[in-house]
C-alpha positions as CSV (number, residue, x, y, z in Angstrom):
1,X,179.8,152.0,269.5
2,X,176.3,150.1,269.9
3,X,174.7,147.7,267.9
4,X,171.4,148.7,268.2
5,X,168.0,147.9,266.3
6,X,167.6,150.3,263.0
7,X,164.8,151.9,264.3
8,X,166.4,152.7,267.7
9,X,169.1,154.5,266.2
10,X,166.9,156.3,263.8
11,X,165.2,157.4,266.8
12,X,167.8,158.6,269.0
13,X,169.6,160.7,265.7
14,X,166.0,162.3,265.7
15,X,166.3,163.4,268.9
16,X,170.1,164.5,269.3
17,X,169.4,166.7,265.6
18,X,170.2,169.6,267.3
19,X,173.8,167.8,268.8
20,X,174.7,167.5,265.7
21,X,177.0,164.6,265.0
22,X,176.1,163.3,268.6
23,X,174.8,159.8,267.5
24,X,176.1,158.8,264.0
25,X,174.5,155.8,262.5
26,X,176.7,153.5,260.8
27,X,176.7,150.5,258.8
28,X,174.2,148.0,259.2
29,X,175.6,144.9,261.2
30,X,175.2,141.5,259.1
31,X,173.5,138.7,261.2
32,X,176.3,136.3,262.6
33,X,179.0,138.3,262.1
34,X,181.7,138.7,264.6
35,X,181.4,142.5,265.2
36,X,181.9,145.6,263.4
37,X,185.1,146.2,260.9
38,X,187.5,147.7,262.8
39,X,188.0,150.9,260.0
40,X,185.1,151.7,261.5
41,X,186.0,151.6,265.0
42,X,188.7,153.8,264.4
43,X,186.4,156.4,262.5
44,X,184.1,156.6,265.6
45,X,187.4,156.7,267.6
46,X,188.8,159.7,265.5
47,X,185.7,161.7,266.3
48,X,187.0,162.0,270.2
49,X,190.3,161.3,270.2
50,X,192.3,162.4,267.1
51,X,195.7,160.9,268.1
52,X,195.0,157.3,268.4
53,X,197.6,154.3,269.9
54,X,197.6,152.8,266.4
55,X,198.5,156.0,264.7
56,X,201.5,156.0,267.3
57,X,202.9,152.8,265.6
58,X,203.0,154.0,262.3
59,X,204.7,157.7,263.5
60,X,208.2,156.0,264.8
61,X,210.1,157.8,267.8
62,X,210.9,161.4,265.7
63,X,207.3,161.9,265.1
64,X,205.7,165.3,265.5
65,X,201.2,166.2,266.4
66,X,199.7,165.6,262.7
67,X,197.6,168.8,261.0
68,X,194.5,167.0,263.4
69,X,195.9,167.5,266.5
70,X,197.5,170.7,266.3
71,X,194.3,172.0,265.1
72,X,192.6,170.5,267.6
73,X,194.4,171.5,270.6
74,X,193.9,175.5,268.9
75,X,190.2,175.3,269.3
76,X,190.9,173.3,273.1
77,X,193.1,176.6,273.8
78,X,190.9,179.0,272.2
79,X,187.9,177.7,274.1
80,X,190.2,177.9,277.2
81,X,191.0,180.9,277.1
82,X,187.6,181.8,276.1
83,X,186.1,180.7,279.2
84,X,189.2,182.3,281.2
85,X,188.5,186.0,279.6
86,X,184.6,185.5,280.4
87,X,185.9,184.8,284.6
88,X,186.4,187.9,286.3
89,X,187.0,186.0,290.0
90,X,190.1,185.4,291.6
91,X,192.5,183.0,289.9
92,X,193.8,179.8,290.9
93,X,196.9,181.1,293.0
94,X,194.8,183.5,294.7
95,X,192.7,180.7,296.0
96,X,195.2,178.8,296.7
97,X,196.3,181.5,298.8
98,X,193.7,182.3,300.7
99,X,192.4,178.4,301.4
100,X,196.1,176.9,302.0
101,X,198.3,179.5,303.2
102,X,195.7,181.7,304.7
103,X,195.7,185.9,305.2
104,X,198.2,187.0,307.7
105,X,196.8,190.5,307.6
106,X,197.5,192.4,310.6
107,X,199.0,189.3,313.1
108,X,202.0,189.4,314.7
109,X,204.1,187.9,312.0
110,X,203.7,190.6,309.1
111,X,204.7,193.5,311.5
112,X,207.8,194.8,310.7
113,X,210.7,194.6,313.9
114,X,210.8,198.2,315.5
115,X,209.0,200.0,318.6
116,X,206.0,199.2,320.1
117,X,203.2,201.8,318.7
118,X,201.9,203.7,322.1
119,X,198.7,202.2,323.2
């Protein structure tokens, strides 16, 4: 949250149109004042984080993810798995794989115990 002159914000919400909801103008901030109300803090808040720690205060210890956040955390795991269906490369234990533990192909250790091939 910035407290910015009017025609700053103006300007950067005209240029972010296309992001939309990117830069939100607000309230105007009364001269003097010792910042913004905090209800509006916590709407800006929401807009990144729907799970807040002062929404963890209220919910008490039995307290399950509220309509927000399960809904949010869909559209996380749809985007996910989005992404992981557009990926056609080798996954993350294949990398591991061949990075960490490395090909053995063809040494000494993968051949099975047994005569000695003619040479």
């Amino acid at each position: 949250m910035l407290a910015v002159p009017r025609f700053a914000a103006r300007r950067a919400a005209d240029h972010t149109r296309d992001d939309r909801q990117r830069v939100i103008l607000g309230p105007d901030v009364v001269g003097g004042t010792a910042g913004p109300d905090e209800r509006d803090v916590l709407s800006l808040l929401r807009r990144a984080y729907p799970y807040l720690p002062v929404d963890a205060e209220g919910d008490g210890p039995g307290a399950g993810p509220t309509a927000m956040v399960t809904t949010a955390r869909a559209v996380r795991r749809a985007a996910q798995l989005g992404r992981r269906a557009a990926y056609s490369g080798p996954d993350s234990m294949e990398i591991y794989n061949d990075l960490v533990v490395g090909s053995t192909a063809g040494s000494p250790t993968t051949l099975t115990p047994g005569p000695r091939p003619p040479r």
